[in-house]
C-alpha positions as CSV (number, residue, x, y, z in Angstrom):
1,X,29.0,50.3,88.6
2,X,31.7,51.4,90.5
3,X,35.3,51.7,88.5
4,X,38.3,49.8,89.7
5,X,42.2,51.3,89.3
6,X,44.8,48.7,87.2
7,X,48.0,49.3,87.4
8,X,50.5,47.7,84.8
9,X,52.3,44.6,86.5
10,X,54.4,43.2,83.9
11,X,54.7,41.1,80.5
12,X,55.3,37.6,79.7
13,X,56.0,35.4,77.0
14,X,53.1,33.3,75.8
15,X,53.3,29.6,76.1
16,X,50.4,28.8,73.7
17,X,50.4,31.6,71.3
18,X,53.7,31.6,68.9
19,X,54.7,35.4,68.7
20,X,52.1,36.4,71.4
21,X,53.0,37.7,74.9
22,X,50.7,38.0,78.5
23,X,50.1,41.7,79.8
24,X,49.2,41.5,83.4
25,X,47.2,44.0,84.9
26,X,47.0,44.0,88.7
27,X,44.2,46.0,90.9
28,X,45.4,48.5,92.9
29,X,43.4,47.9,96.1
30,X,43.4,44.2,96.2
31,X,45.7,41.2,94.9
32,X,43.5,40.1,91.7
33,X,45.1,40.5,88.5
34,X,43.6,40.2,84.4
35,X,45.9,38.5,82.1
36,X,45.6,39.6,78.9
37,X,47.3,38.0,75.6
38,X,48.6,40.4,73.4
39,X,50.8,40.6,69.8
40,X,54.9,41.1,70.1
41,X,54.3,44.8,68.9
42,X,52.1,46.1,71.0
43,X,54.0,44.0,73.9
44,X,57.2,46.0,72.8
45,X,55.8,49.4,72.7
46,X,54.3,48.8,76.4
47,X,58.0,47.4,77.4
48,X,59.9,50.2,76.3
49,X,57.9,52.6,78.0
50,X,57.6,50.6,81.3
51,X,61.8,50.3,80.7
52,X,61.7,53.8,80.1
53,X,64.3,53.6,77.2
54,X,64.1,56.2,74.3
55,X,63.5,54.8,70.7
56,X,65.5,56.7,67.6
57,X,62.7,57.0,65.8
58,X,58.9,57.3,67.3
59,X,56.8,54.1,67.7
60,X,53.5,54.3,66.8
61,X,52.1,55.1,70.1
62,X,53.9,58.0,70.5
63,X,53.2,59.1,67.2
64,X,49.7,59.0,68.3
65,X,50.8,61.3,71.3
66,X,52.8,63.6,69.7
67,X,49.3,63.9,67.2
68,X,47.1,64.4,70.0
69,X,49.2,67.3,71.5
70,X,49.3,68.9,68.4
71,X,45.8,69.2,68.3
72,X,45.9,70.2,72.3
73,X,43.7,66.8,72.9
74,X,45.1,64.8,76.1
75,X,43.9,61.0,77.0
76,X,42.9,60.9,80.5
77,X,41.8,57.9,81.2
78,X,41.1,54.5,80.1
79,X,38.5,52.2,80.4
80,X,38.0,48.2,79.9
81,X,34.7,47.9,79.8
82,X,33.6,44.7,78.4
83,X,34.8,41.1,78.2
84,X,33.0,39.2,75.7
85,X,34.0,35.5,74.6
86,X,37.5,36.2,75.7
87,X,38.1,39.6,74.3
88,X,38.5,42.5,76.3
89,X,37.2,45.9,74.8
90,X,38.5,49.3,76.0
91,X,38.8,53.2,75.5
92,X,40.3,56.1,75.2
93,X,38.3,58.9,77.4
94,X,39.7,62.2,75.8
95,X,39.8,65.9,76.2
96,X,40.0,68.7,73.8
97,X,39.1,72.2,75.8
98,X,35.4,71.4,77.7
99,X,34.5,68.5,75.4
100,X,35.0,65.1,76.2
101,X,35.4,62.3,73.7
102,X,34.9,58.6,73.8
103,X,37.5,56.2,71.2
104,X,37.3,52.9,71.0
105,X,40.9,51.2,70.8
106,X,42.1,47.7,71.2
107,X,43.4,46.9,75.2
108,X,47.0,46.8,74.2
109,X,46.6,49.7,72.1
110,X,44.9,51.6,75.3
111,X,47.7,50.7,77.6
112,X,50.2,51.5,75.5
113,X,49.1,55.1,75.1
114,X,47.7,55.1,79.0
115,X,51.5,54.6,79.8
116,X,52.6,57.7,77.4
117,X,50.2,59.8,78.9
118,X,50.1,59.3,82.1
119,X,47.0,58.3,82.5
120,X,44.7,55.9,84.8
121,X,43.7,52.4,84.0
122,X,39.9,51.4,84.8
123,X,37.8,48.3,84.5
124,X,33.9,47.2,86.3
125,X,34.2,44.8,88.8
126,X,32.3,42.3,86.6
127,X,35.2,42.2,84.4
128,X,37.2,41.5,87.5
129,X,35.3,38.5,88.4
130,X,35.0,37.0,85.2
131,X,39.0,37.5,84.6
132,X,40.5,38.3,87.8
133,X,42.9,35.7,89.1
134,X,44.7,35.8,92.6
135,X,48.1,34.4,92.8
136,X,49.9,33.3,96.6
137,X,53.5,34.4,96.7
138,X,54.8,30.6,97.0
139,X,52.4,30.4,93.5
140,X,54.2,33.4,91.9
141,X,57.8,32.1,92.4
142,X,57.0,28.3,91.2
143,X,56.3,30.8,88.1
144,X,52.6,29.4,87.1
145,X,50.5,29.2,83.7
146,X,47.4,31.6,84.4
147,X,44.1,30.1,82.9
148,X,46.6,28.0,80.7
149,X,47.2,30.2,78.7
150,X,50.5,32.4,80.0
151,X,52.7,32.4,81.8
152,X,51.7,35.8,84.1
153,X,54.4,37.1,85.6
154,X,57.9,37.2,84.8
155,X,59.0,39.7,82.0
156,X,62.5,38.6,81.2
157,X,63.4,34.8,82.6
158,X,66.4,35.0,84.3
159,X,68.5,32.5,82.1
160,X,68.3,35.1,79.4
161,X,69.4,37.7,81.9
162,X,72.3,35.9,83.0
163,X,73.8,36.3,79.8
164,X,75.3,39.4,80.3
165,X,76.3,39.0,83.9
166,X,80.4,38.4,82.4
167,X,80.2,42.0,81.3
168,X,81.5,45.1,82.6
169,X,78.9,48.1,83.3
170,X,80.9,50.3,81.1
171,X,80.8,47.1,78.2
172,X,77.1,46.9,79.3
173,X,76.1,50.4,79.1
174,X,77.9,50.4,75.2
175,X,75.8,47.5,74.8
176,X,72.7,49.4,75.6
177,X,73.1,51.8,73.4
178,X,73.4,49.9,70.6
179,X,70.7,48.0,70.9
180,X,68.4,50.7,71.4
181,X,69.9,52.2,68.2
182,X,69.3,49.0,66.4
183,X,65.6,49.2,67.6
184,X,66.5,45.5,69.6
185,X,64.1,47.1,72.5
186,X,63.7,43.3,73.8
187,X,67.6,43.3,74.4
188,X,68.0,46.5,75.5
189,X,65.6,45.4,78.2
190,X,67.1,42.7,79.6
191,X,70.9,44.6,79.4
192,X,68.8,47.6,81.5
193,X,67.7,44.5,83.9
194,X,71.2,43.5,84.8
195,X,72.7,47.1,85.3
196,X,69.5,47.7,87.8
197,X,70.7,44.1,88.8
198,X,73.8,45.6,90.1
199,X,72.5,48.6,91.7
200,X,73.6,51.0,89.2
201,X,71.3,53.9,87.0
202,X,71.6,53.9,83.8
């Protein structure tokens, strides 16, 4: 069966699951996207890399690359392949010279490393079906529950980002760097939000 390319859309918080978070993975030649519930670590890891903010000290996906490199063994490619009783099951395609090597990982786990290496996201088309959902644009603004479990869409609500809007860039760019020294990733993201906000780089 033929593969189909994810790309990574966005997180959300959870509205069923206490600590939990949605990862929403859209298709890249068509409008269906696969939410996926996931814990707050894994959800962190994938938002700091998406944010593209530098952590003091490595996480534990890029532990995992900085291992792989080592050993000259590069992830290129993922695969969700299976979706059984609500769990989706992935993994890691690797090379290490001509051989090719097959891990299996959790979803979140998979991402989180896709997005470190660089790599592309797969999934069957019967996965699609079973999980895909396609939202209208008047349906992603009225900010909707997907399969009642999450809300799919919006990674930082915007009360939370307003926050910061009394702030001065240079206040907010002081800001920033503390948070990401403190390891507050979830702050430093939505202080990174409203300095895009205002049309300025980081």
């Amino acid at each position: 069966m033929g593969k189909i390319k994810l790309n990574v859309l966005g997180l959300s918080y959870s509205q069923t699951q206490t600590g939990a978070y949605a990862l929403v993975l859209s298709e890249e030649d068509g409008d269906r996207r696969i939410p996926i519930i996931i814990g707050g670590v894994e959800a962190q890891s994938i938002a700091i890399q998406l944010e593209e903010l530098e952590p003091p000290r490595p996480l534990t996906h890029d532990l995992f690359k900085s291992f792989a490199e080592a050993f000259a063994v590069n992830v290129v490619e993922v695969n969700i392949y299976r979706l059984e009783e609500g769990i989706f099951y992935s993994e890691l395609i690797c090379e290490k010279g001509l051989s090719r090597i097959r891990i299996d990982s959790r979803t979140s786990d998979a991402v989180a490393i896709a997005l470190r290496f660089r790599c592309p996201i797969f999934t069957t088309e019967e996965i699609i079906e079973k999980a895909g959902i396609v939202l209208s644009i008047e349906g992603e603004a009225e900010d909707p529950m997907i399969a009642g479990q999450t809300d799919p869409e919006v990674p930082k609500p915007e009360k939370r980002r307003s926050q910061f809007t009394e702030y001065s860039l240079s206040q907010l760019r002081g800001m920033l760097e503390d948070a990401v020294r403190d390891e507050d990733y979830e702050r430093a993201s939505l202080i990174r939000d409203e300095i895009d906000r205002r049309g300025e780089s980081v």
